[in-house]
C-alpha positions in Angstrom: -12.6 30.2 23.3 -14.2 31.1 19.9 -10.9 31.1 18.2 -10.1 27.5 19.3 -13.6 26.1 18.5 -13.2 27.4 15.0 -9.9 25.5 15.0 -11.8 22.3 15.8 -14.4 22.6 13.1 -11.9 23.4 10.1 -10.0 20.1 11.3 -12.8 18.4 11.7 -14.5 19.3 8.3 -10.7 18.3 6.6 -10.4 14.8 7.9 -10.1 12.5 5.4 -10.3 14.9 2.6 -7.5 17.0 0.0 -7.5 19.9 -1.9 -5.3 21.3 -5.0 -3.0 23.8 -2.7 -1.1 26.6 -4.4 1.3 28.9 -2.2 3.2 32.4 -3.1 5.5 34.2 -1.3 8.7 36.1 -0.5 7.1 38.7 -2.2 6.1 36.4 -5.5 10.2 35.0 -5.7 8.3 31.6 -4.8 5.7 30.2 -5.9 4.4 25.7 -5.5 1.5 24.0 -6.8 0.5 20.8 -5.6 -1.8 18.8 -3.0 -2.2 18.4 0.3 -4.1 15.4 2.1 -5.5 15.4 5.4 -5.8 11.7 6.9 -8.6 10.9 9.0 -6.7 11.0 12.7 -5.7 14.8 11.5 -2.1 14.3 10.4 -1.4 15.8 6.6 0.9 14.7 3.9 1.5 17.5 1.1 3.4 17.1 -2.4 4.4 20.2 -3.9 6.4 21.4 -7.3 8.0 24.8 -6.2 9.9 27.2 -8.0 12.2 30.0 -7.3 13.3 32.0 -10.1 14.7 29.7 -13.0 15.1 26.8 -10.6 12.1 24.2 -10.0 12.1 21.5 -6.9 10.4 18.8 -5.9 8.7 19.0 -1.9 7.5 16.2 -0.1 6.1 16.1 3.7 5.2 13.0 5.0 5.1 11.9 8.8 6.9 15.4 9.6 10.2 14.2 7.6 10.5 17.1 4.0 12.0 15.7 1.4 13.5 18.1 -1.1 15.4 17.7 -4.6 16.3 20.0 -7.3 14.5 18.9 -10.3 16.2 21.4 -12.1 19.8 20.2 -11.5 18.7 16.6 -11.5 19.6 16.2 -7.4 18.3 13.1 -5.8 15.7 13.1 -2.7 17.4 14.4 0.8 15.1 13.8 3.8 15.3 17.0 5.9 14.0 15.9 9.8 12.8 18.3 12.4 15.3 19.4 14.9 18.6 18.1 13.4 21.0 20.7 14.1 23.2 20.2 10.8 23.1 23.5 8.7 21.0 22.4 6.0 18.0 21.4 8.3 18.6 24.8 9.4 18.0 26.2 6.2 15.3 24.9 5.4 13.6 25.5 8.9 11.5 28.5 7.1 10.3 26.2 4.8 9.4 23.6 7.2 7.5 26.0 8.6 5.4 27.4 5.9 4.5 24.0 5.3 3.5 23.0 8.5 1.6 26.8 9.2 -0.3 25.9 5.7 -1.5 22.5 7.3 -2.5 23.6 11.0 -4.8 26.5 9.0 -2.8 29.4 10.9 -2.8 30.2 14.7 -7.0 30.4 15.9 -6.4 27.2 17.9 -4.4 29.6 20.6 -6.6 30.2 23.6 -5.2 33.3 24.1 -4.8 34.4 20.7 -6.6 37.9 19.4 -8.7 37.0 17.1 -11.7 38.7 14.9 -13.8 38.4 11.7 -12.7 41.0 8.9 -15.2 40.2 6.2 -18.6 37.7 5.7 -19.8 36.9 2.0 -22.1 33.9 0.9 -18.7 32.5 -0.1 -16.4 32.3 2.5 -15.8 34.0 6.4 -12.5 35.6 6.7 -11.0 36.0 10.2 -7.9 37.4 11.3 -5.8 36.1 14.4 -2.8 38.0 15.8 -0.1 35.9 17.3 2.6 37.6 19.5 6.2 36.2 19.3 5.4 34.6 22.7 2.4 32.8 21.1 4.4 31.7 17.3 7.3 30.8 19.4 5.8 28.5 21.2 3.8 26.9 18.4 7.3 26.3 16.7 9.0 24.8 19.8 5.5 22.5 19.8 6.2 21.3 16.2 10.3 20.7 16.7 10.9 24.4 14.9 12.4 25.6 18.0 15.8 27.1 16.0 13.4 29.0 14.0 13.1 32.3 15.0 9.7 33.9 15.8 9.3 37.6 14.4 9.4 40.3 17.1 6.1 41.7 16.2 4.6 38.8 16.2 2.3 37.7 12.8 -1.0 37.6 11.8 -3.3 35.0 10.4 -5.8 35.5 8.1 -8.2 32.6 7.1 -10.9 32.5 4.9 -13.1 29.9 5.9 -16.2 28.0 3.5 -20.0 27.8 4.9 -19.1 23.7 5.3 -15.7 24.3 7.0 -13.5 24.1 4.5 -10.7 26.3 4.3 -10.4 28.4 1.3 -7.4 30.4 1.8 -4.9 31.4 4.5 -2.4 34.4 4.6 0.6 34.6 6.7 1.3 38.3 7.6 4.6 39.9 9.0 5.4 43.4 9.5 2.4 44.4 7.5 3.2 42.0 4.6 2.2 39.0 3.2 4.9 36.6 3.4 2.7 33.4 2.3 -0.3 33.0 0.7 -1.7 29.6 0.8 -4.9 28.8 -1.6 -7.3 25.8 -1.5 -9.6 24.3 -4.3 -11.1 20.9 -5.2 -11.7 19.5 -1.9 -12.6 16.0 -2.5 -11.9 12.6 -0.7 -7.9 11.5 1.0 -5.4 10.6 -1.5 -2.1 8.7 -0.6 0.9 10.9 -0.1 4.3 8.7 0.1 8.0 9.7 1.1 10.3 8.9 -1.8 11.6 5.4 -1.7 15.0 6.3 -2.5 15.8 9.4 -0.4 19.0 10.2 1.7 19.4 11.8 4.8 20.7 15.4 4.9 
């Protein structure tokens, strides 16, 4: 399937690279900077400075543990693991999520996913894939999100995707509405992402 292909090629085209990765959302409530860093067998680390309102935190994802502290209240590291049941890990299962839909580049690796391309400029192909709430609940139960509840309607991924491969930007889209918008620049060469040393479990 075309949709799957292009899958393959943005993966392949990110091994061993990073980029400067800036998302938005809940309506521009939240907003991180940071990097993400793809290593060469296709798993991804990402570091992050969010903030929310007047607070700031600190986001880690390394080896699909997030590790989260509240700079702004001067909190320590808690490691927040996929599938723990406790009520924090719950909590946070949205922003699991986000990181781990940022990473994948959206939903065009679904065989059976409706997919087409919305715009073409020199710069950058943009497609957009539709995912059903069959189709995103099943990619959550695949990455240990399975708590996480998939939208009725389904969402929509838009991906606008460099001549070499690159990804330049994704949107996540439910209900008609952005909910995340991930941005790319400064692809250059792997850089080592490391869970904090002195974290705790949550």
């Amino acid at each position: 399937m075309p949709g799957a292909k292009l899958a393959a090629a943005v993966e392949r085209a990110r091994k061993g690279k990073s980029a400067q990765m800036t998302q938005s959302g809940a309506g521009g409530a939240m907003r991180s900077t940071g990097i993400v860093s793809f290593a060469h067998d296709g798993t991804a680390a990402t570091k992050l400075t969010e903030h929310v309102g007047s607070q700031e935190f600190g986001v880690v994802y390394v080896d699909k543990v997030l590790y989260f502290k509240v700079v702004s209240a001067g909190t320590g590291w808690l490691a927040i693991r996929q599938g723990a049941s406790d009520a924090l890990a719950k909590q946070f299962g949205p922003l699991v999520q986000a990181m781990q839909q940022s990473q994948r580049g959206g939903t065009a690796g679904s065989p059976d996913a409706v997919w087409k391309v919305v715009a073409v400029t020199p710069a950058a192909i943009t497609y957009r894939t539709h995912a059903t709430q069959r189709q995103v609940a099943a990619a959550l139960d695949k990455t240990g999100m399975s708590q996480v509840q998939a939208p009725p309607g389904g969402e929509d991924i838009v991906e606008a995707i460099a001549p070499n491969g690159l990804v330049r930007q994704v949107d996540t889209i439910i209900n008609g509405a952005v909910t995340l918008q991930v941005d790319y620049r400064g692809w250059g060469p792997a850089v080592t992402i490391s869970a904090p040393p002195d974290s705790t479990d949550a």
